[in-house]
Phi, psi and omega in degrees: 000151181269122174337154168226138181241093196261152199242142161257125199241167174230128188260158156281152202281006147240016159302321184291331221257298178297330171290341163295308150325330178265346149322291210261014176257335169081041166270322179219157200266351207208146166260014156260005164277336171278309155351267155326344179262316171293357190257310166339260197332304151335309196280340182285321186324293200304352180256319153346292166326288159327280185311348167327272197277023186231336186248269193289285230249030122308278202318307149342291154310284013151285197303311133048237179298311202281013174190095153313314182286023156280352191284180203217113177299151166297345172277330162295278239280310146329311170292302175327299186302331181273289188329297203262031131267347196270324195288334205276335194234007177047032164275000000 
């Protein structure tokens, strides 16, 4: 087993209110397993992300740099977008 480092935290009360919830439905034995499940879950987002920006929009940027004239002026890209909410919402 892995050191424990405990911490004292403080929630809004209804955060403190699901984690107890999530207790007392015998979702989790404890409210540092909901806890600890939710710093999982962080830590999968955040890498998620990582591979995100590290895989498509580097590659994106890359592709880019070695070639500009792929870009799409920002005025273009803005009238297209006002076109298709005026046709999507029909102002």
């Amino acid at each position: 087993m892995s050191a424990v480092a405990k911490r004292t935290v403080s929630l809004p009360e209804e955060q403190a209110a699901y984690i107890d919830a999530k207790v007392a439905a015998g979702d989790y034995a404890s409210a540092s397993e909901v806890v600890l499940a939710g710093l999982r879950a962080l830590k999968e987002r955040d890498a998620a992300v990582e591979r995100w920006l590290h895989g498509d929009v580097a590659a994106a940027y890359d592709a880019m740099a070695a070639d500009p004239s792929r870009a799409i002026p920002a005025e273009d890209v803005r009238t297209a977008l006002l076109a298709r909410h005026a046709e999507r919402t029909g102002r």
